[in-house]
C-alpha positions as CSV (number, residue, x, y, z in Angstrom):
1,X,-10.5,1.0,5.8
2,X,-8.5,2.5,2.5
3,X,-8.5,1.4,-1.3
4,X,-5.3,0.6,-3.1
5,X,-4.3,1.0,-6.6
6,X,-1.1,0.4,-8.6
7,X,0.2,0.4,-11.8
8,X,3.6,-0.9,-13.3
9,X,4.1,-0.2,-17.2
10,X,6.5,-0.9,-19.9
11,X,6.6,2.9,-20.3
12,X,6.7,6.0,-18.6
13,X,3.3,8.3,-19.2
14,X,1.0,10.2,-17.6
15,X,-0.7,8.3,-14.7
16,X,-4.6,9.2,-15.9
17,X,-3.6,7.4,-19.2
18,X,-2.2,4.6,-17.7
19,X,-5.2,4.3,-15.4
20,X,-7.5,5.2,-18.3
21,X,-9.4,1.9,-17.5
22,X,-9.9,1.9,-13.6
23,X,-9.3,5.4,-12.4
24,X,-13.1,6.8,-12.7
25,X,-14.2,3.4,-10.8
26,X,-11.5,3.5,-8.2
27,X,-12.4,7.6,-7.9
28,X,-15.8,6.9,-7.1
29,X,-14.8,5.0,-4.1
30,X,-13.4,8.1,-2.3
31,X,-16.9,9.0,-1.6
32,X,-17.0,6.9,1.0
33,X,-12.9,6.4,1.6
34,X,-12.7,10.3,1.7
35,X,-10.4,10.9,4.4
36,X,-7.8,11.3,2.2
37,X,-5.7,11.1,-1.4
38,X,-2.2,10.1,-1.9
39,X,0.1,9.1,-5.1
40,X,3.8,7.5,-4.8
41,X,5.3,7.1,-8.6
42,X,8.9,7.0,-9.7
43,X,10.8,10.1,-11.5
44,X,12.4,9.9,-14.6
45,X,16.3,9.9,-12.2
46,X,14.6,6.8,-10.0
47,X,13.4,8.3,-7.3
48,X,10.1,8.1,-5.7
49,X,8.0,11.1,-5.3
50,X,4.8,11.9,-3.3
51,X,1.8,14.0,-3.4
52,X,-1.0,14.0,-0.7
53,X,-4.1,15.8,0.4
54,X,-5.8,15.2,3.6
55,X,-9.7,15.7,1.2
56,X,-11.6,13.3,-0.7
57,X,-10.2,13.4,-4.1
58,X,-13.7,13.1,-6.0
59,X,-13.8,16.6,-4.6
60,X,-10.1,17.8,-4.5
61,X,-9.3,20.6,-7.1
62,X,-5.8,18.9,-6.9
63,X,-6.3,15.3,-7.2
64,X,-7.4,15.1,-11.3
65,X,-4.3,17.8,-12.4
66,X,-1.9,15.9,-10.2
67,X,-2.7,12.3,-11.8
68,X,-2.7,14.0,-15.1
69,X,0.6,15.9,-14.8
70,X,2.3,12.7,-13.1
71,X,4.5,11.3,-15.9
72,X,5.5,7.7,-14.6
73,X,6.3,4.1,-15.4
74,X,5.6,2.7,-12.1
75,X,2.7,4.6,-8.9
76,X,0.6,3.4,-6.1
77,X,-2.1,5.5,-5.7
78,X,-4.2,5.5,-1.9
79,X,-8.1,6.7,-0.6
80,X,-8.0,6.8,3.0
81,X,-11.0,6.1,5.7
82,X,-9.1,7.6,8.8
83,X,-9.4,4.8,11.9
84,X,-11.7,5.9,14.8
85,X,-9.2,8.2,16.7
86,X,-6.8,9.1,14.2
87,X,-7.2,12.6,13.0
88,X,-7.9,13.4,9.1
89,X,-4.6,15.4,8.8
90,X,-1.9,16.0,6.2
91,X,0.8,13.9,8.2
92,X,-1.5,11.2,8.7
93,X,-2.1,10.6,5.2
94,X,-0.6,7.8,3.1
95,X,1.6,7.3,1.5
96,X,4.6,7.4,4.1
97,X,8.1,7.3,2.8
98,X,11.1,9.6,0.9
99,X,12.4,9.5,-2.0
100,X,14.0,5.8,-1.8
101,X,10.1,4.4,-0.9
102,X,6.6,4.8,-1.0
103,X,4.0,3.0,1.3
104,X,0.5,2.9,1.6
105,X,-1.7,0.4,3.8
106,X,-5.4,-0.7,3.8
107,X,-6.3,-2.1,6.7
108,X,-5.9,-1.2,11.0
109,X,-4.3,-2.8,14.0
110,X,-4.6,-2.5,17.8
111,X,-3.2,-1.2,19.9
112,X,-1.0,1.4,17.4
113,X,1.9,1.2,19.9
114,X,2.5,-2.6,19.3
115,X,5.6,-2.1,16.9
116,X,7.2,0.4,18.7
117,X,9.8,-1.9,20.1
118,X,10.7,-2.9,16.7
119,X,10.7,0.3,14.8
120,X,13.2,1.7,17.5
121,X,13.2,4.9,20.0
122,X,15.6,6.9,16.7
123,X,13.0,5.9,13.7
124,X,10.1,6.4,16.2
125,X,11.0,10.5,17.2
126,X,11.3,11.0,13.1
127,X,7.5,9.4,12.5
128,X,4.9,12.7,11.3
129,X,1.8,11.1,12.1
130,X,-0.2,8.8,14.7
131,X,-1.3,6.0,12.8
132,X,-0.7,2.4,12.9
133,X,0.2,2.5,9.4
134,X,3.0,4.3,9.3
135,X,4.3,2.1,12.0
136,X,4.0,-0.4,9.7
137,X,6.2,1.7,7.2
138,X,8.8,2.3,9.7
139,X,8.6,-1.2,10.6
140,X,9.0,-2.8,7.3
141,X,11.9,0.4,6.4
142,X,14.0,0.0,9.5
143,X,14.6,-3.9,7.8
144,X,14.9,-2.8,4.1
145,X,17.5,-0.4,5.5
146,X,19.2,-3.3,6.7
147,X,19.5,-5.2,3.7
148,X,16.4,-6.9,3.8
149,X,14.5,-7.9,1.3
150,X,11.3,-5.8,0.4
151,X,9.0,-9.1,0.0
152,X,10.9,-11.3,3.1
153,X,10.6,-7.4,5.1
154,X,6.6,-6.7,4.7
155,X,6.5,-10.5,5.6
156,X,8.7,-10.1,8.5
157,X,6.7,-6.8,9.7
158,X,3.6,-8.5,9.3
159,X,4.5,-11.2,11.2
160,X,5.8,-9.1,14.2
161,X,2.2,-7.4,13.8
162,X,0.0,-10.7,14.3
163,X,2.4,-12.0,17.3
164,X,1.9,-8.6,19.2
165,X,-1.6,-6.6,17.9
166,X,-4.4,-7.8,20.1
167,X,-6.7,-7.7,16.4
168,X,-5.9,-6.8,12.9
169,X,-8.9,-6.4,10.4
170,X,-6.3,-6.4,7.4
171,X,-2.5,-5.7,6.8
172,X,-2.6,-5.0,2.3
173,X,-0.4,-3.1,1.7
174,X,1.5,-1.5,-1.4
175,X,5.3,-0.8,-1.3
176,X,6.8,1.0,-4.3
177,X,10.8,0.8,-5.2
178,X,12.9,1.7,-8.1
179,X,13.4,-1.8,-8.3
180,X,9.2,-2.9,-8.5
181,X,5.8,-2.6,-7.2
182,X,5.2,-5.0,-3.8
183,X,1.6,-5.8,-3.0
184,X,1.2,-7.7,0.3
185,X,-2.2,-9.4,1.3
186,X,-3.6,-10.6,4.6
187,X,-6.7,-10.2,6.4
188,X,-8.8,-11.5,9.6
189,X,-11.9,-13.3,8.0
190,X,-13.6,-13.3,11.1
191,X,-13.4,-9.4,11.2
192,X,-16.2,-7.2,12.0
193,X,-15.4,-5.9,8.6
194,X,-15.4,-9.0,6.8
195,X,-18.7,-9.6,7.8
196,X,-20.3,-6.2,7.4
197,X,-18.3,-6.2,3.5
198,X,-18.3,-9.6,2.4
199,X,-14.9,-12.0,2.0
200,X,-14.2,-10.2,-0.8
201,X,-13.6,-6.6,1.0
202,X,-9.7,-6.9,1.6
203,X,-9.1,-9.1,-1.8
204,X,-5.9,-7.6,-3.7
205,X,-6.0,-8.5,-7.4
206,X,-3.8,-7.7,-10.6
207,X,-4.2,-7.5,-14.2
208,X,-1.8,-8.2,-16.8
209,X,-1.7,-7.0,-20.7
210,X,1.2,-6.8,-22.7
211,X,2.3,-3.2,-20.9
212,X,1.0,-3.1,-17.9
213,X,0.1,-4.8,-14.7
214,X,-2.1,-2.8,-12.4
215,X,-3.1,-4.0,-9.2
216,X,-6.2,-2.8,-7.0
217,X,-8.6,-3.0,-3.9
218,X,-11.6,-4.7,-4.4
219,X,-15.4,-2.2,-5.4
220,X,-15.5,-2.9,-8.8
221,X,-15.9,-5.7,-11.2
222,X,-12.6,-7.4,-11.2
223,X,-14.0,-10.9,-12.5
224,X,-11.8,-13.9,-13.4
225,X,-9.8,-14.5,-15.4
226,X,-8.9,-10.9,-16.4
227,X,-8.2,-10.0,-13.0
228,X,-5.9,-12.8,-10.8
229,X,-6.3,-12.8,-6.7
230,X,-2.7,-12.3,-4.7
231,X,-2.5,-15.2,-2.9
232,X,-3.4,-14.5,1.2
233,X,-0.1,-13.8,3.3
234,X,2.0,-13.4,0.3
235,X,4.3,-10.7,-1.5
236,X,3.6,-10.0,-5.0
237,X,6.5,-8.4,-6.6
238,X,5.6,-6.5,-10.0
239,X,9.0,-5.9,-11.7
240,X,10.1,-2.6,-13.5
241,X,12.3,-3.7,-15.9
242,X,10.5,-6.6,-17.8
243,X,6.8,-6.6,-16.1
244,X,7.6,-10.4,-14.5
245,X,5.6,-10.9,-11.2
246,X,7.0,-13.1,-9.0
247,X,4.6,-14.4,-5.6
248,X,7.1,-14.3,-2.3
249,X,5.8,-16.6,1.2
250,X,8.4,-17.3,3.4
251,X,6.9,-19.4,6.0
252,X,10.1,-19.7,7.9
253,X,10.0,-16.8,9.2
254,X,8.9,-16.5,13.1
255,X,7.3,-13.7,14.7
256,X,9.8,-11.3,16.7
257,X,12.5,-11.0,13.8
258,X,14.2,-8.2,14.4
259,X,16.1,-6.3,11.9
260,X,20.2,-5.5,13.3
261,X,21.2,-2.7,15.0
């Protein structure tokens, strides 16, 4: 399992400033979510850039410059425990995306191959890595490409995941745009996880203040009613241009949606 944190702010600055408050408490989770660092954020021309490192970034020598030296008004930041199987590699490593989105996912499901029929043989051939997660990515993408919505395609995607994944532990996930920050929540209470961690393992929850809104994994004290809990099997959509959040459940939709051709 992987931690999550993002950040949306009124304006652009360096990512350690505008993490000041959580990024030393969110850091020392990679000693245990050490398989891997990753940071999405938005350019000054609107378009998403990526840097990643298959190490734990307590003890990368490029995590701490990268954060500092990433000037930005809106990131998503990822630790990664690798699934049993799936190699601790560069291409494996979240976040997955271009420069149009960044993706990042905490959470597995079984078998990896279940999306495959969705994401299409084209998309498929052009994937980097093995994991389910970037499934997931390419998933949710191949809809957004087709003029989807981000909030109704992670909700679509995740559907398609529950109707054909024999389990799913958790499917949080963050989604970056140069439109807003998308944090999706869902998990299996009755996982193996859930009662080795505790029902608050795969919690998602934001904070507001006047400039910000940052959004996080649970593993440190996030207590009410600083911090607000995204409501289970919803999209929460953290807006760029005036910091508005808006909660997207579209219970409508079926599993087996498929995006067009």
């Amino acid at each position: 399992m992987c931690r999550l944190l993002g950040v949306v702010s009124r304006a652009a600055a360096p990512l350690s400033s505008l993490l000041a408050e959580d990024i030393t408490p969110f850091l020392a989770l990679a000693c245990e979510h050490g398989d891997g660092w990753g940071i999405a954020s938005l350019t000054a021309d609107g378009t998403v850039a990526a840097a990643k490192e298959p190490a734990a970034a307590d003890r990368s020598e490029r995590f701490l410059p990268t954060l500092c030296g990433t000037r930005t008004d809106a990131a998503l930041l990822h630790l990664r425990m690798a699934s049993p199987g799936l190699p601790v590699r560069a291409e494996n490593t979240h976040p997955f995306g271009d420069t149009v989105v960044g993706f990042a996912h905490n959470g597995d499901f079984t078998p990896v191959t279940c999306l495959d029929e969705v994401i299409g043989e084209e998309r498929l051939a052009r994937a980097e890595g093995r994991t389910d997660s970037e499934r997931f990515y390419l998933a949710t993408r191949r809809r957004i490409d087709a003029s989807m919505t981000p909030p109704r395609a992670l909700l679509a995607t995740a559907a398609d995941i529950r109707a054909r994944a024999t389990s799913s532990a958790s499917l949080n996930c963050l989604l970056l745009t140069p439109r807003a920050l998308y944090a999706y929540a869902a998990h299996d209470p009755g996982s193996d996880v859930v009662r080795r961690r505790g029902e608050d393992f795969f919690a998602l929850k934001y904070r507001r203040s006047a400039d910000r809104v940052v959004i996080a994994s649970t593993g440190w004290p996030q207590a009410s009613p600083r911090w607000t809990t995204v409501p289970e099997g919803q999209v929460l959509e953290i807006r760029r241009h005036d910091l508005s959040t808006v909660l997207h459940a579209d219970r409508t939709l079926q599993p087996g949606v498929q995006p067009p051709s």
